[in-house]
N, C-alpha and C positions, 0 to 999 in steps of 0.2 A: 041156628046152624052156623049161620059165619058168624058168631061168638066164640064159639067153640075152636073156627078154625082159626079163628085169631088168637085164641088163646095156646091152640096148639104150637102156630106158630111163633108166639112169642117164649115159649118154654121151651121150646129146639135151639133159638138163638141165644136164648138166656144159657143152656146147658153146652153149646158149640162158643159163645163168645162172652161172656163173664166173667166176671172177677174170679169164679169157682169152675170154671168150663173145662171143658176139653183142651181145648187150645191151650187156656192157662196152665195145667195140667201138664201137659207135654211141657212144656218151656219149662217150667221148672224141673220133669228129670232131668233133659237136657243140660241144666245148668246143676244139678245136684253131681249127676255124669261130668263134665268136666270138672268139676272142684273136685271129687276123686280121685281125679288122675293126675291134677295140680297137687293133692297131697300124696300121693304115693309118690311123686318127682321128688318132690319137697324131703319126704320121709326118706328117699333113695340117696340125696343128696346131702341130707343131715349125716346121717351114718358114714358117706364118705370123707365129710370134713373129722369126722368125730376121730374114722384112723387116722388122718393126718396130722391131726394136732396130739394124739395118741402119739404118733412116730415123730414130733419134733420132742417131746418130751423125753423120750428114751431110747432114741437112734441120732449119736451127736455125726452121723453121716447125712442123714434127711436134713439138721443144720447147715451143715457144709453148702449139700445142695443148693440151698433158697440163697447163701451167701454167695456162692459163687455167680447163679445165677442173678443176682442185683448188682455185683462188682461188672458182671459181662453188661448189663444193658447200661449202665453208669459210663463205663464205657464208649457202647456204642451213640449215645446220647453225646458223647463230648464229640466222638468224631465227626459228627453234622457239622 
């Protein structure tokens, strides 16, 4: 009889704390769940670089911009 519950009890903790457990189980959606959201940012953020360098190649005002704005911080850099 306490064979058995020893055995039961080691197959509860084997199946709660394991290399293949519950516990381990969760932690990984969790971690599967953020990398999702880390790639939808990623994917969200690819696309917006993607029109901007879209609009530096065929908007010579989107140029202007980024030059202007390095002439203004060049600038502001000398006057320190």
């Amino acid at each position: 009889m306490l064979t058995c519950v020893i055995a039961i009890v080691a197959l509860v903790l084997g199946a709660l704390f394991g290399d293949r457990g519950i516990l381990h189980l969760v932690e990984k959606r969790r971690r599967a769940s953020t990398m999702e959201q880390d790639i939808a940012r990623l994917e969200s953020e690819n696309r917006r670089l993607l029109e901007e360098i879209q609009g530096l190649r065929t908007d010579p005002r989107a140029v202007e911009a980024i030059a202007r704005e390095a002439v203004f911080l060049i600038q502001e850099e000398r006057a320190r």
